[in-house]
C-alpha positions in Angstrom: -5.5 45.8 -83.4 -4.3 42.3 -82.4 -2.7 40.3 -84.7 -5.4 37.5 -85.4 -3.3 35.0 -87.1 -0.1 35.4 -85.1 -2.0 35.1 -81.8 -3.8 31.5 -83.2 -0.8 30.3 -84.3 0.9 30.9 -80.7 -1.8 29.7 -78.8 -4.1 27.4 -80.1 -0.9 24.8 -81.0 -3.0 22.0 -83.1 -6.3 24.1 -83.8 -7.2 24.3 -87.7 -8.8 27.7 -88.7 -8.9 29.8 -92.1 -8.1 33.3 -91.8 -9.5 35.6 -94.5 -8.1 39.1 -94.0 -7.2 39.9 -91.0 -10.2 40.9 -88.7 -11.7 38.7 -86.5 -15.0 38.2 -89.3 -13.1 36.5 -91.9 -11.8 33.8 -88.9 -13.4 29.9 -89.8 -12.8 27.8 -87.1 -12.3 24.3 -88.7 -11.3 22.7 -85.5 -13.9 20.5 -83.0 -12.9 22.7 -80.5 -14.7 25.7 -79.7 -14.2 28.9 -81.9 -12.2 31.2 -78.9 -14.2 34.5 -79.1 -12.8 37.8 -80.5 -12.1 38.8 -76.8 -10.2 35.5 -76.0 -8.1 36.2 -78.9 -7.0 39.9 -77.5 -6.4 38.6 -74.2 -4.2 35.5 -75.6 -2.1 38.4 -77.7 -0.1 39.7 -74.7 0.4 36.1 -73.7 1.6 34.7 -77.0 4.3 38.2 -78.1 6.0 37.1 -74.2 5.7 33.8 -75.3 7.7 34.6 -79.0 9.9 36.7 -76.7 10.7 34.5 -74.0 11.9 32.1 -76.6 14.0 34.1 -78.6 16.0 35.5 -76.3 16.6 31.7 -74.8 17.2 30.9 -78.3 19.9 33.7 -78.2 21.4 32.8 -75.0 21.8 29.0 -76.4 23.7 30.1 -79.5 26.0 32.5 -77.1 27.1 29.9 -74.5 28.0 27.5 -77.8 29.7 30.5 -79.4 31.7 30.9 -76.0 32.1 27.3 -75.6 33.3 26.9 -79.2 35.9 30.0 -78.1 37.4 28.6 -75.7 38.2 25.5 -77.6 39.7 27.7 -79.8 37.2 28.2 -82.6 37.5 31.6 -84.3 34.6 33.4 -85.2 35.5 32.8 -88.7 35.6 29.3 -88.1 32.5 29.2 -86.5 31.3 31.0 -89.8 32.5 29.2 -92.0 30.6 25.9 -89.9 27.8 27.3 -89.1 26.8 30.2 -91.8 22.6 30.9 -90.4 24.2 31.2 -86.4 25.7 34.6 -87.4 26.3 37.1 -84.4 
């Protein structure tokens, strides 16, 4: 079952909608734009988990080259700790 809300939220950036439960019945498109249809939705799902994927892991690779930048000024992971307490390895 594809996760209606998640998928929206990924790929319809801007859209307004109301989401009660969580089949594609309870969805209330609010937005002018056309309602995308159940099957739109299943196909965007794919699309939209790469998407949350794809920028995680570049998310991860940012906070590693700052962590080995900070290293080699001579930060200690401590330090960086200490600075930066949510950017925990």
């Amino acid at each position: 079952m594809t996760d209606i809300a998640f998928t929206l939220t990924h790929s319809t950036a801007g859209s307004e909608w109301i989401l009660d439960g969580d089949d594609y019945a309870g969805l209330t498109w609010l937005s002018d734009t056309p309602k995308p249809t159940e099957q739109e939705i299943d196909a965007a799902y794919p699309l939209a988990v790469a998407a949350k994927e794809s920028a995680e892991a570049e998310h991860l690779a940012t906070i590693t080259a700052a962590r080995d930048h900070a290293a080699s000024l001579g930060f200690t992971e401590a330090m960086l700790a200490a600075m930066y307490p949510n950017l925990a390895p």
